[in-house]
C-alpha positions as CSV (number, residue, x, y, z in Angstrom):
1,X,0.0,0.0,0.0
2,X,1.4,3.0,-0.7
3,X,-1.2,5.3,0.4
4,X,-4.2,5.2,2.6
5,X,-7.0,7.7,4.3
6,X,-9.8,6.4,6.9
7,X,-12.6,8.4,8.3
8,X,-15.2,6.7,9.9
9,X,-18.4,8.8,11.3
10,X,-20.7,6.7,14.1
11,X,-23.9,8.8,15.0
12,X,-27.5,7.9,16.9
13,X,-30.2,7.8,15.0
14,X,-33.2,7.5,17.7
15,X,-33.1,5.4,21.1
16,X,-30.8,2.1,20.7
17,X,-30.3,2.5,16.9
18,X,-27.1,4.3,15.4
19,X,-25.5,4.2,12.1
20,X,-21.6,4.1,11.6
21,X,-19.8,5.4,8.0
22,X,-16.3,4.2,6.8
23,X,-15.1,6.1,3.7
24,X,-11.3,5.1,3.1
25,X,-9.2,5.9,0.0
26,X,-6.4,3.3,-1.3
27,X,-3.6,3.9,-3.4
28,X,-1.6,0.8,-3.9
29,X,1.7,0.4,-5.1
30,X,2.8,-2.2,-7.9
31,X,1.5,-3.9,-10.6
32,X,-0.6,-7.5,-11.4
33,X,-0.5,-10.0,-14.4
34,X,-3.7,-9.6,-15.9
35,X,-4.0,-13.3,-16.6
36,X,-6.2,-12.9,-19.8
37,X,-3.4,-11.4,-22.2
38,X,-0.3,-11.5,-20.1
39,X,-0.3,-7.4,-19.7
40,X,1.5,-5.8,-16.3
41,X,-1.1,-3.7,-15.3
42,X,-1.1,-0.8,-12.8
43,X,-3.2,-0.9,-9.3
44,X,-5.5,2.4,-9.7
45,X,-6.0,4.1,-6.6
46,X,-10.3,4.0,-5.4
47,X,-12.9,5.1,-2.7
48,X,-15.1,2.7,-0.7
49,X,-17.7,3.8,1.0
50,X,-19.1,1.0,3.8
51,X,-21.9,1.5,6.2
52,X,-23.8,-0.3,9.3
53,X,-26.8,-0.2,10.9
54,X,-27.1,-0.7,14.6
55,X,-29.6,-1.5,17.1
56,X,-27.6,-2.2,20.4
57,X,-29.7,-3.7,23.4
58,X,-28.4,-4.9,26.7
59,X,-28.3,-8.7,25.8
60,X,-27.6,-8.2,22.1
61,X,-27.1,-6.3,18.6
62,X,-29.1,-6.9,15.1
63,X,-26.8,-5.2,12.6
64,X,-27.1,-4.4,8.8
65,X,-24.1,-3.5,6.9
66,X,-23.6,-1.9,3.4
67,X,-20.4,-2.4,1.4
68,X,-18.7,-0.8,-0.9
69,X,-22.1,1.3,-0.9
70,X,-20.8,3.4,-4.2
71,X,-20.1,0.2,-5.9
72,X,-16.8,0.8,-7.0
73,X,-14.9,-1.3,-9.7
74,X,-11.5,-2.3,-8.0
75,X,-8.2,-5.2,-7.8
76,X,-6.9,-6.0,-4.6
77,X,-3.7,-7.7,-4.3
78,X,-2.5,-10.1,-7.0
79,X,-5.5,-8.3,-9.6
80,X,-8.2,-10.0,-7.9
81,X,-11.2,-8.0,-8.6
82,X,-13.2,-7.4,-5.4
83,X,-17.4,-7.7,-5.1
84,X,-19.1,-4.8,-5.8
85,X,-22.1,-3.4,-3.5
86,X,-22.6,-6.3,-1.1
87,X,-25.2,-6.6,2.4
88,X,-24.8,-8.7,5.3
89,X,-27.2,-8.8,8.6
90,X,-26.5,-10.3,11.7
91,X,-27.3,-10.8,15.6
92,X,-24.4,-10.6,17.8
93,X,-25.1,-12.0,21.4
94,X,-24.0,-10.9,25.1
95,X,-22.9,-13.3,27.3
């Protein structure tokens, strides 16, 4: 990596439920084989923008997270292209 910026927001939205934003801008250093023809190609720098959804009781938390919200086109290490927009929920327990 030869560059990277983070900012992440967390605000309440009403009672137990909140919201938390992760914009973070990579600029990675190098090059990849693009397997199909052979070509070096350059890693271009991108944006993601990720985001959750919280409701956060006393014995546990029902989440809902965005990512990649702005559904950016982008190779991660070795020219592996990445998913674009993609959702996960979940319930987290307190023990």
């Amino acid at each position: 990596m030869k560059n990277k910026v983070t900012l992440s927001i967390q605000h309440k939205i009403w009672n137990k439920l909140s919201a938390s934003w992760t914009g973070s801008y990579s600029d990675r250093a190098g090059q990849y084989t693009d397997f199909t023809n052979g070509n070096l190609i350059d890693y271009k720098p991108y944006f993601l923008l990720n985001g959750r959804i919280l409701w956060n009781d006393k014995h546990f938390d029902i989440f809902a997270d965005a990512n990649n919200i702005l559904n950016t086109s982008y190779a991660d290490f070795g020219g592996l292209t990445q998913p674009g927009i993609n959702f996960n929920v979940g319930v987290r327990m307190k023990l």
